[in-house]
PDB file of N, CA, C and O in Angstrom:
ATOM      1  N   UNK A   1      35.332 -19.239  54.795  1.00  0.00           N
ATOM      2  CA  UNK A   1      34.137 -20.071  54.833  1.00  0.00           C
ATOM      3  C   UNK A   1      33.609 -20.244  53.410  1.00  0.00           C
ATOM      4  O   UNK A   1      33.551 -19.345  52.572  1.00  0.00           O
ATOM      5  N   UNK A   2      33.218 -21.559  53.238  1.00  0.00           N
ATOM      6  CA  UNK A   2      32.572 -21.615  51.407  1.00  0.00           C
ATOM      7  C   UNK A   2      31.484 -21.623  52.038  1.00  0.00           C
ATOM      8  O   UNK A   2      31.197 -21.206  53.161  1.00  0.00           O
ATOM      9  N   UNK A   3      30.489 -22.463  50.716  1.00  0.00           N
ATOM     10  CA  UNK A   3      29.425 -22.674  50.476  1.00  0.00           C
ATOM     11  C   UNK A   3      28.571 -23.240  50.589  1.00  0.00           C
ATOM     12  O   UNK A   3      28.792 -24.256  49.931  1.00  0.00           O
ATOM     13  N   UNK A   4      27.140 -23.346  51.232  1.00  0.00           N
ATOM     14  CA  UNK A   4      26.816 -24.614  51.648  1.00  0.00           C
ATOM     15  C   UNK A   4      25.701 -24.460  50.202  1.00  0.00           C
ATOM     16  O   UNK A   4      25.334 -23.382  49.734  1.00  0.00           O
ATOM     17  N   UNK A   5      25.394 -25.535  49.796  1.00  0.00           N
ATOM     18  CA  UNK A   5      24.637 -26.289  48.856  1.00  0.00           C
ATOM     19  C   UNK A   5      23.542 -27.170  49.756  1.00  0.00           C
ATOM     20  O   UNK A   5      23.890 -28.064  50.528  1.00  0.00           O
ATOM     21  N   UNK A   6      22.324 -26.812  49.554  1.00  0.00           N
ATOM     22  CA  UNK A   6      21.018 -28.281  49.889  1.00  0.00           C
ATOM     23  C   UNK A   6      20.473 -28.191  48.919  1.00  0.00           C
ATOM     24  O   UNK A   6      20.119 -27.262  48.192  1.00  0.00           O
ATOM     25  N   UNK A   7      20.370 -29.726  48.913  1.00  0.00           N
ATOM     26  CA  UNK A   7      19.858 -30.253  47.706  1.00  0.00           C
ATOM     27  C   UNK A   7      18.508 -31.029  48.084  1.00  0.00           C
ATOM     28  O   UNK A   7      18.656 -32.249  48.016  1.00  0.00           O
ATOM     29  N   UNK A   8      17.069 -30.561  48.514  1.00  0.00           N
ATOM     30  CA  UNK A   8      15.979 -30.928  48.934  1.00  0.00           C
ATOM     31  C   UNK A   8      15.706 -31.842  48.061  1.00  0.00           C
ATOM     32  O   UNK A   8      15.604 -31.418  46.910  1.00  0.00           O
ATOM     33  N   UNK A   9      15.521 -33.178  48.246  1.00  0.00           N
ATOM     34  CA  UNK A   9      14.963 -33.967  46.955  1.00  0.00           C
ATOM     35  C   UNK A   9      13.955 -35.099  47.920  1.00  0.00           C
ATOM     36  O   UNK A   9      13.929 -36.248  47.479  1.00  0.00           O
ATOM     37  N   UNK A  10      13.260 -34.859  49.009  1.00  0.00           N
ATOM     38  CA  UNK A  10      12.138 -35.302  49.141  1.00  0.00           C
ATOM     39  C   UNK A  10      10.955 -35.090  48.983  1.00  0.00           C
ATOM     40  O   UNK A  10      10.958 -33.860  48.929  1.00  0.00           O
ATOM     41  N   UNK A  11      10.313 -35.281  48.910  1.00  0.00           N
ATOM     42  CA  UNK A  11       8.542 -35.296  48.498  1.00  0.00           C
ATOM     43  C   UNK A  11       8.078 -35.267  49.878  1.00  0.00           C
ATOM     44  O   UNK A  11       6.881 -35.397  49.622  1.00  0.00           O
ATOM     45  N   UNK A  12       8.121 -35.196  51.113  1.00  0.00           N
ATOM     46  CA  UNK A  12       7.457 -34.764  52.155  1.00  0.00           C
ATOM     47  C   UNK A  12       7.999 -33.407  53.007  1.00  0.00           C
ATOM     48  O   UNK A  12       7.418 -32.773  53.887  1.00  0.00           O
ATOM     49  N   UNK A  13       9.412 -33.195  52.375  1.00  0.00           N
ATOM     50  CA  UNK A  13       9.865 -32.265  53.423  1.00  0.00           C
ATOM     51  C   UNK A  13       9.878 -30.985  53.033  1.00  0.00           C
ATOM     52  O   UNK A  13      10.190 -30.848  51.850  1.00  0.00           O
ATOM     53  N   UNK A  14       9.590 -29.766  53.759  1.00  0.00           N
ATOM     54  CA  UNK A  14       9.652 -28.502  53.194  1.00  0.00           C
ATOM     55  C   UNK A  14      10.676 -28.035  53.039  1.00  0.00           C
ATOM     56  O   UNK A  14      11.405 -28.840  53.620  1.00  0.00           O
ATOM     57  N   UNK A  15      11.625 -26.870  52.451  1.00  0.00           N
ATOM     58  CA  UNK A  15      12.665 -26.743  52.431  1.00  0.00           C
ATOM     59  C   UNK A  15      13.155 -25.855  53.659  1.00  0.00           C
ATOM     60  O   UNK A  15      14.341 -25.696  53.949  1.00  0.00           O
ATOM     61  N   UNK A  16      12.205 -25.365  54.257  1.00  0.00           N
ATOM     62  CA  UNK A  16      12.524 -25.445  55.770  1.00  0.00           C
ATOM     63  C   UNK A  16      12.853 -26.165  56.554  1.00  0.00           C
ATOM     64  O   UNK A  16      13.803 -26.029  57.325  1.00  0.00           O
ATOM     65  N   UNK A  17      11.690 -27.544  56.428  1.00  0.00           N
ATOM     66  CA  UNK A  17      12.226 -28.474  57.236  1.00  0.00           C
ATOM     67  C   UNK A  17      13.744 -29.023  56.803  1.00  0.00           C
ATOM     68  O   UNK A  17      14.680 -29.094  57.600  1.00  0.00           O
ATOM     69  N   UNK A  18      13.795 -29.289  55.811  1.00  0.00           N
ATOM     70  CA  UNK A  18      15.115 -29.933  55.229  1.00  0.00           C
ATOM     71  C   UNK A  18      16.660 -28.734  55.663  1.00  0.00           C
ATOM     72  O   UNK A  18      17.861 -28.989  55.568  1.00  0.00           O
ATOM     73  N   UNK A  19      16.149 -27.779  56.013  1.00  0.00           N
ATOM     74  CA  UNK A  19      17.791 -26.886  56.209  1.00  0.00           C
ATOM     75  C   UNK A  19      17.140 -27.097  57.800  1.00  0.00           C
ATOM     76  O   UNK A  19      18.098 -27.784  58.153  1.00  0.00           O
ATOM     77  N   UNK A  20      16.639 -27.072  58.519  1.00  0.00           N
ATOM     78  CA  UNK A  20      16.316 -27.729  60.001  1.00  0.00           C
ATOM     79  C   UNK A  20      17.342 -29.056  60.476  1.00  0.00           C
ATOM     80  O   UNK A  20      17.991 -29.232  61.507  1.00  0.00           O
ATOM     81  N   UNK A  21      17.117 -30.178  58.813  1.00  0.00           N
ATOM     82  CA  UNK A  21      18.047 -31.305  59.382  1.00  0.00           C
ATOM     83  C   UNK A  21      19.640 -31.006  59.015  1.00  0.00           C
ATOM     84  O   UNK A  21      20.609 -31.560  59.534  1.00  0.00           O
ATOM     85  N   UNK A  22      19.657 -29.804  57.802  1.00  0.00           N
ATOM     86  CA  UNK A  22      20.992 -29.716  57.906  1.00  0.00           C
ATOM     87  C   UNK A  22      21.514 -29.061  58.432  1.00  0.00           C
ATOM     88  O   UNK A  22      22.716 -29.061  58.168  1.00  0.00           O
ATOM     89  N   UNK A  23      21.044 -28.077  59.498  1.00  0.00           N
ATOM     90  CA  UNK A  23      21.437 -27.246  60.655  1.00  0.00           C
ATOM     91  C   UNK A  23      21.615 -28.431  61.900  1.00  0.00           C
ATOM     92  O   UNK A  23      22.285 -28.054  62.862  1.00  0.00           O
ATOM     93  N   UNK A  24      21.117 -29.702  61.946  1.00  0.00           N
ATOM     94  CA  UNK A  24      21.764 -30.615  62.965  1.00  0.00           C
ATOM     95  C   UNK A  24      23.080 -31.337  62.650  1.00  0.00           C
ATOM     96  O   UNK A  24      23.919 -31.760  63.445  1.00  0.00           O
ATOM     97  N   UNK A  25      23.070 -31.387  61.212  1.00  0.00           N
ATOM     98  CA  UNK A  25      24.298 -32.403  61.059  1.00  0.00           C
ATOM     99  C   UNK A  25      25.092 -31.218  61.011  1.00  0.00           C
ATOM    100  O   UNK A  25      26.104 -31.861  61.290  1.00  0.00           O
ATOM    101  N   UNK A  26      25.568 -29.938  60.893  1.00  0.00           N
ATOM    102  CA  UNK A  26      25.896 -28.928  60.867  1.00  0.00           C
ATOM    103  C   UNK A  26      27.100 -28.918  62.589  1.00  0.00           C
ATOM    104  O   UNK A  26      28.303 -28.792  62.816  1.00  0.00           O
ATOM    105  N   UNK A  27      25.810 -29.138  63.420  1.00  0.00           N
ATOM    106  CA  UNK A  27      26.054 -29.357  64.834  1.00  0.00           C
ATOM    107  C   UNK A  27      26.695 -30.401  65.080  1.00  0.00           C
ATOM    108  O   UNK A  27      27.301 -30.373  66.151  1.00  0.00           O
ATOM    109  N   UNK A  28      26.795 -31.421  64.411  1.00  0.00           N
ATOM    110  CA  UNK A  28      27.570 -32.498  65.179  1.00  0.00           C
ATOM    111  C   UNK A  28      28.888 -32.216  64.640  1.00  0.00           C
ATOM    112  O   UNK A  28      29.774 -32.986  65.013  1.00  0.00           O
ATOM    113  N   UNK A  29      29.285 -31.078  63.672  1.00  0.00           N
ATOM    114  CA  UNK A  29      30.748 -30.737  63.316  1.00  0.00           C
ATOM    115  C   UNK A  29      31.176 -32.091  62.246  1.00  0.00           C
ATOM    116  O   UNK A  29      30.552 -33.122  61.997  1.00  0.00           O
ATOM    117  N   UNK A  30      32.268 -31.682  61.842  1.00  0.00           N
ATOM    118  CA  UNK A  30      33.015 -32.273  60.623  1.00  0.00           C
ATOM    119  C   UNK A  30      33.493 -33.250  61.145  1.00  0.00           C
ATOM    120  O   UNK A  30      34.638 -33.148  61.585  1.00  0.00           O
ATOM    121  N   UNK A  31      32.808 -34.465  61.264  1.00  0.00           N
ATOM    122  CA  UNK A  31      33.298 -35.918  61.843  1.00  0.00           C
ATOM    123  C   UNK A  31      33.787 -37.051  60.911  1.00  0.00           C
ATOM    124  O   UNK A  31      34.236 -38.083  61.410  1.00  0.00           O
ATOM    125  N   UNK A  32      33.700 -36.865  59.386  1.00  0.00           N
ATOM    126  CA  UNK A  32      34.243 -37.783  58.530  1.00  0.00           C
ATOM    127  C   UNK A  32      35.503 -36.877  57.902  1.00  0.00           C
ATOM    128  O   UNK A  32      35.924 -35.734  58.082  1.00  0.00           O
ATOM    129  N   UNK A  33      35.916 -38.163  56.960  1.00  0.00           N
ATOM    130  CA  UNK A  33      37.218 -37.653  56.227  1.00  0.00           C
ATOM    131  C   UNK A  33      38.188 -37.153  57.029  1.00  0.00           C
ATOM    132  O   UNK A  33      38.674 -36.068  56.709  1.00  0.00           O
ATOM    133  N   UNK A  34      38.576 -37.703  57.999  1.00  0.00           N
ATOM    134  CA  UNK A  34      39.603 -36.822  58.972  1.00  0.00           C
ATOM    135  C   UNK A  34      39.314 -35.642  59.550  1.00  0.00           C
ATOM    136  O   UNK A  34      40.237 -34.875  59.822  1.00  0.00           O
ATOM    137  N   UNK A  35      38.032 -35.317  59.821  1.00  0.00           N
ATOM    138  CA  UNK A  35      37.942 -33.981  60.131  1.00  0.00           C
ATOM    139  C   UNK A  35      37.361 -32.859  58.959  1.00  0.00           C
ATOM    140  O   UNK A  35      37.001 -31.688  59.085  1.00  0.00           O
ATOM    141  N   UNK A  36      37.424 -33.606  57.970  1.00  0.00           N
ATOM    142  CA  UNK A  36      37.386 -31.868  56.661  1.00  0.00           C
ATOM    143  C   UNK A  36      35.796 -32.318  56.243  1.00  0.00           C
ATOM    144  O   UNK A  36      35.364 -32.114  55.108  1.00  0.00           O
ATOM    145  N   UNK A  37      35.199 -32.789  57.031  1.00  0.00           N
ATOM    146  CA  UNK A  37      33.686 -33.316  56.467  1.00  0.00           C
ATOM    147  C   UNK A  37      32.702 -33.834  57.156  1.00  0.00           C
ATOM    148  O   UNK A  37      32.850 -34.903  57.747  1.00  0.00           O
ATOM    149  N   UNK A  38      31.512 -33.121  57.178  1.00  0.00           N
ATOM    150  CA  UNK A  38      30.273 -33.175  57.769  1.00  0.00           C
ATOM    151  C   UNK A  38      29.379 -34.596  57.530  1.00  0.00           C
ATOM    152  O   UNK A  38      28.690 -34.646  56.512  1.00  0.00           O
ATOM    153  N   UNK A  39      29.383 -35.712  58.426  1.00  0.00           N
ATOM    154  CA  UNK A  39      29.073 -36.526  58.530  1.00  0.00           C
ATOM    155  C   UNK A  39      28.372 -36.881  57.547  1.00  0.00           C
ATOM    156  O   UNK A  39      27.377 -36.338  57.067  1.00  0.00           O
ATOM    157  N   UNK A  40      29.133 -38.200  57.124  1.00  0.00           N
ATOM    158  CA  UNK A  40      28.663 -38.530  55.419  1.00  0.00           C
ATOM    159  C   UNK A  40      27.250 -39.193  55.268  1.00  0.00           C
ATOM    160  O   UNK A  40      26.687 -39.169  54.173  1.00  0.00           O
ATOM    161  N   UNK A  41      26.627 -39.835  56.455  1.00  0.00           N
ATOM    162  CA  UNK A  41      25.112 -39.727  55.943  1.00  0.00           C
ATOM    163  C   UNK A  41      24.840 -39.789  57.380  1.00  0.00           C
ATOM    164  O   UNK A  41      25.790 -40.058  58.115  1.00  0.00           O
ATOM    165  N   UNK A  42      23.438 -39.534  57.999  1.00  0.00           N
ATOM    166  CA  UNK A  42      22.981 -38.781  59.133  1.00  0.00           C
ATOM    167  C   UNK A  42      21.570 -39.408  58.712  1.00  0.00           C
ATOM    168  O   UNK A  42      21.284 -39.267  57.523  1.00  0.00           O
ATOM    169  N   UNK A  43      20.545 -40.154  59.611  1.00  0.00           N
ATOM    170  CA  UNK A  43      19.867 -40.533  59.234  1.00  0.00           C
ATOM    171  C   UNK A  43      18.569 -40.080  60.712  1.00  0.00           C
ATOM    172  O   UNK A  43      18.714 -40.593  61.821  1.00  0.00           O
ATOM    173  N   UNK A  44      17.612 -39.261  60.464  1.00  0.00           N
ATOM    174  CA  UNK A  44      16.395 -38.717  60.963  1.00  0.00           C
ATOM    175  C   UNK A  44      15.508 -39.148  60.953  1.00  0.00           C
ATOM    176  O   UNK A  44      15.123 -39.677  59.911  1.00  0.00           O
ATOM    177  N   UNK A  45      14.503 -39.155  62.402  1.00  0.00           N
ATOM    178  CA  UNK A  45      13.298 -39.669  62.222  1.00  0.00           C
ATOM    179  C   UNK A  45      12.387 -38.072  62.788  1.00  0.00           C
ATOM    180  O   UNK A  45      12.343 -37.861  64.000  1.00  0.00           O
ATOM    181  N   UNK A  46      11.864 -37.277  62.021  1.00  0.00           N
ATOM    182  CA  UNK A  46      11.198 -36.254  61.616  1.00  0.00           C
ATOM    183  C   UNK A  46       9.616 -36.260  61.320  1.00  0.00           C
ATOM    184  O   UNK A  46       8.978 -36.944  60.520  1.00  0.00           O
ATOM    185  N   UNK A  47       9.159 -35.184  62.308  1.00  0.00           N
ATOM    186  CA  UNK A  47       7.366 -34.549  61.830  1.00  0.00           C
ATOM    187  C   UNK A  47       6.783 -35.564  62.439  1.00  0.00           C
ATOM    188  O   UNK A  47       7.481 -36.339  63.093  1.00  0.00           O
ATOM    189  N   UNK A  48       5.603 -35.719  62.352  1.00  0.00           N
ATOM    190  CA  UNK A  48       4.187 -35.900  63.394  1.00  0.00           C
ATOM    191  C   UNK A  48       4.527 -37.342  62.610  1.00  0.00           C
ATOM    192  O   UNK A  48       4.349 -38.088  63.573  1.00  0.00           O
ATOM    193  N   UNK A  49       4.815 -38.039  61.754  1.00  0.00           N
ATOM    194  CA  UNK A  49       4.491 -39.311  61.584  1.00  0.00           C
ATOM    195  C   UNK A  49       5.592 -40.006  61.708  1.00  0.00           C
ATOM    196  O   UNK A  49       5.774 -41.219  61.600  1.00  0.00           O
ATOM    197  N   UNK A  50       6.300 -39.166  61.939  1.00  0.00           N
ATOM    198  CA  UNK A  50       7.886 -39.996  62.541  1.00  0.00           C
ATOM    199  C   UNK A  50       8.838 -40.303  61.577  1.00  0.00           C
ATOM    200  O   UNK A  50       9.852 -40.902  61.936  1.00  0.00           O
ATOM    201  N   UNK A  51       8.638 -39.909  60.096  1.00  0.00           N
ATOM    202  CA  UNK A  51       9.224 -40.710  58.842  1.00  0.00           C
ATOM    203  C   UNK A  51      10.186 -40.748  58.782  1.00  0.00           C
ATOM    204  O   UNK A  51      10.594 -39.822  59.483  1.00  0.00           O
ATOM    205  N   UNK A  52      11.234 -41.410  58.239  1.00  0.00           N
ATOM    206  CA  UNK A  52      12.515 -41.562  58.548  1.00  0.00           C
ATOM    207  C   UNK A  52      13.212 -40.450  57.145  1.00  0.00           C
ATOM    208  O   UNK A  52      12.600 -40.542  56.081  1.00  0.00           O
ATOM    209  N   UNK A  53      14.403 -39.489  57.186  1.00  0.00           N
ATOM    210  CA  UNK A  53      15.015 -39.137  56.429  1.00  0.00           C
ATOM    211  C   UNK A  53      16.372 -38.900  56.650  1.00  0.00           C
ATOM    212  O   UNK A  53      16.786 -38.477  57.730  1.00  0.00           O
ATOM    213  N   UNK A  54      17.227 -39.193  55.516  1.00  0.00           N
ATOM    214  CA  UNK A  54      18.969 -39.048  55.392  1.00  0.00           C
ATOM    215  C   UNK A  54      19.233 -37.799  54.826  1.00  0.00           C
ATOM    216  O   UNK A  54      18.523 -37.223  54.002  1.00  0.00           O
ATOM    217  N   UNK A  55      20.572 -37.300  55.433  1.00  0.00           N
ATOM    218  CA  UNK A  55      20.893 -35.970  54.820  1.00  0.00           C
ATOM    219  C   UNK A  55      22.696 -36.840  54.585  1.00  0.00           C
ATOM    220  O   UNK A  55      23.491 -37.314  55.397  1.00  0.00           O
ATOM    221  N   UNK A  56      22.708 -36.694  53.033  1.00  0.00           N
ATOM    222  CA  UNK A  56      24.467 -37.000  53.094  1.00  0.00           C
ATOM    223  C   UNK A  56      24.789 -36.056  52.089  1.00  0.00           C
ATOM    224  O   UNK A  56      24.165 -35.429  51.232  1.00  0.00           O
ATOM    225  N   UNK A  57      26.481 -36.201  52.636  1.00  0.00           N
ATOM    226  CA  UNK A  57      26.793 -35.234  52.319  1.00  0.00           C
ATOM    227  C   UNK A  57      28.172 -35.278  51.464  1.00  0.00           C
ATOM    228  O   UNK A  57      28.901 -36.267  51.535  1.00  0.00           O
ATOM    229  N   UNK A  58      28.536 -34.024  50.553  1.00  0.00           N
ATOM    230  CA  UNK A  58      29.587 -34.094  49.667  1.00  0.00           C
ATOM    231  C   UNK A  58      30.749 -32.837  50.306  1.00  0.00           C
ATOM    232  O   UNK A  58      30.389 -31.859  50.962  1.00  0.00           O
ATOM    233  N   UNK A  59      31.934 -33.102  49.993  1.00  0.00           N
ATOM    234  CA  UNK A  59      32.929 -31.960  50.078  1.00  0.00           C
ATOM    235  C   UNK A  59      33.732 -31.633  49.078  1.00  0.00           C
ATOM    236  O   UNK A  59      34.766 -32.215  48.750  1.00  0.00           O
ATOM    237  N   UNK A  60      33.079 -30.365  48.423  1.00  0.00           N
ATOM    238  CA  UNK A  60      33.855 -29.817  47.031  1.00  0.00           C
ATOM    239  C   UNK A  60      34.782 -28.989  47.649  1.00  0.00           C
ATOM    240  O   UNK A  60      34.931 -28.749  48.847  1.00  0.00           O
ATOM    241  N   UNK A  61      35.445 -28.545  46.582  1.00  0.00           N
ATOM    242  CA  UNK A  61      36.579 -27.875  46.700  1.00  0.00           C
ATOM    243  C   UNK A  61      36.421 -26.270  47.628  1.00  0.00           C
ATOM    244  O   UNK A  61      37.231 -25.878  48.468  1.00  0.00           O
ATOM    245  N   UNK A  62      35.087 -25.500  47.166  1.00  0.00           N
ATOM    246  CA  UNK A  62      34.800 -24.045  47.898  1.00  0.00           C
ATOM    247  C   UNK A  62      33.023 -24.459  48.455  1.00  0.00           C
ATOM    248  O   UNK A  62      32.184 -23.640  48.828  1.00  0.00           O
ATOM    249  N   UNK A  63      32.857 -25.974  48.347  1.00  0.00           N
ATOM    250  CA  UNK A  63      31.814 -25.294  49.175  1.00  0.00           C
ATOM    251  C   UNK A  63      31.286 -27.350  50.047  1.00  0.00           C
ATOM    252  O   UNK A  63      31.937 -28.383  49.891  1.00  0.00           O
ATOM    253  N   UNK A  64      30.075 -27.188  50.792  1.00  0.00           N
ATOM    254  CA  UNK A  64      29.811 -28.552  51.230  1.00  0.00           C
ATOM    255  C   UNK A  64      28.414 -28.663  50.727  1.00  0.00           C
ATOM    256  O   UNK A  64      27.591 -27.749  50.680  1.00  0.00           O
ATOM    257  N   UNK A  65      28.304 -29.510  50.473  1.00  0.00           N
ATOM    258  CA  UNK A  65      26.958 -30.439  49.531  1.00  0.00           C
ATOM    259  C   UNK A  65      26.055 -31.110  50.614  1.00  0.00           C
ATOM    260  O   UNK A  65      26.566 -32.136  51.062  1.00  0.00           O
ATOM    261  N   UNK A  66      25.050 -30.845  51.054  1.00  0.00           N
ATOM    262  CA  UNK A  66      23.908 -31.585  52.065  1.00  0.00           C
ATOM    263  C   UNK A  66      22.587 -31.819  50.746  1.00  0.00           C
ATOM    264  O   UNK A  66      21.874 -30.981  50.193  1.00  0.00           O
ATOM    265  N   UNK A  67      22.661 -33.119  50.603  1.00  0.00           N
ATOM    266  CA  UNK A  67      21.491 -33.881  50.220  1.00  0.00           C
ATOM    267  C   UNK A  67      20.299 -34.667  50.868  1.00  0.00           C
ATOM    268  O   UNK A  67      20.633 -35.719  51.415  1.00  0.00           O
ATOM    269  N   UNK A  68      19.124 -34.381  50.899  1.00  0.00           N
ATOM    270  CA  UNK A  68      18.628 -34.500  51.647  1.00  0.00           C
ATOM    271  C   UNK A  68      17.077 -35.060  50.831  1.00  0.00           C
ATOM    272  O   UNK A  68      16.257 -34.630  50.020  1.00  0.00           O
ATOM    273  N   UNK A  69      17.379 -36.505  51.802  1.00  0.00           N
ATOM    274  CA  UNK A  69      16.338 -37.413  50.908  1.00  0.00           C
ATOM    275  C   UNK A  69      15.340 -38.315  51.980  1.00  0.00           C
ATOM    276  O   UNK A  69      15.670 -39.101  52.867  1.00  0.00           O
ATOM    277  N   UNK A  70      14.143 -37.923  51.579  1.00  0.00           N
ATOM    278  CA  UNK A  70      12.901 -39.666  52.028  1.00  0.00           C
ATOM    279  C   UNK A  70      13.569 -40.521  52.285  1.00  0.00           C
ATOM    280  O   UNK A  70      14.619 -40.608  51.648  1.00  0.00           O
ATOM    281  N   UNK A  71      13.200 -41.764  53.567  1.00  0.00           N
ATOM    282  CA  UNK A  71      13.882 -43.317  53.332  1.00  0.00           C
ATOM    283  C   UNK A  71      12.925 -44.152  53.538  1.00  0.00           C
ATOM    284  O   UNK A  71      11.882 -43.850  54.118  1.00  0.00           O
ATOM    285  N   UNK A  72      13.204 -45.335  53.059  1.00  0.00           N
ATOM    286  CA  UNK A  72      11.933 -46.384  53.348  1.00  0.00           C
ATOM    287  C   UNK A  72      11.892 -46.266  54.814  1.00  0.00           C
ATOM    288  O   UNK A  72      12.770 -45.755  55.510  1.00  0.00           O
ATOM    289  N   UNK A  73      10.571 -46.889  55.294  1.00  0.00           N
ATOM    290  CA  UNK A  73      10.664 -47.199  56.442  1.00  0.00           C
ATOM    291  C   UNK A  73      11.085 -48.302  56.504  1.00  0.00           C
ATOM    292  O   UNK A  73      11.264 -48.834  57.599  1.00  0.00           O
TER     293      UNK A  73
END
């Protein structure tokens, strides 16, 4: 097993909340790249005001990359 990497880069989300959305895309299992990769962007509507946020994602060599960003509405 590698490494997981989050990379919190919104301005509303806590970094709780943000490993919350990458514990779902987590769940839907490695559905891109043939299998070796956690769905390359995943898009959430999250918290009391409903705001919309994307978690995408990278696959390095020892570990997986979840970025996790604000979207317009």
């Amino acid at each position: 097993m590698g490494k997981l990497i989050i990379d919190n880069r919104s301005e509303t989300l806590t970094d709780q909340d943000a490993c919350r959305l990458v514990m779902r895309v987590i769940e839907g299992g490695r559905i891109s790249n043939d299998g070796k990769q956690y769905c390359y962007l995943t898009s959430f509507s999250f918290g009391l005001t409903s705001q919309r946020h994307t978690v995408s994602t990278d696959l390095n060599k020892n570990s997986d990359r979840f970025i996790v960003l604000d979207s317009p509405n």
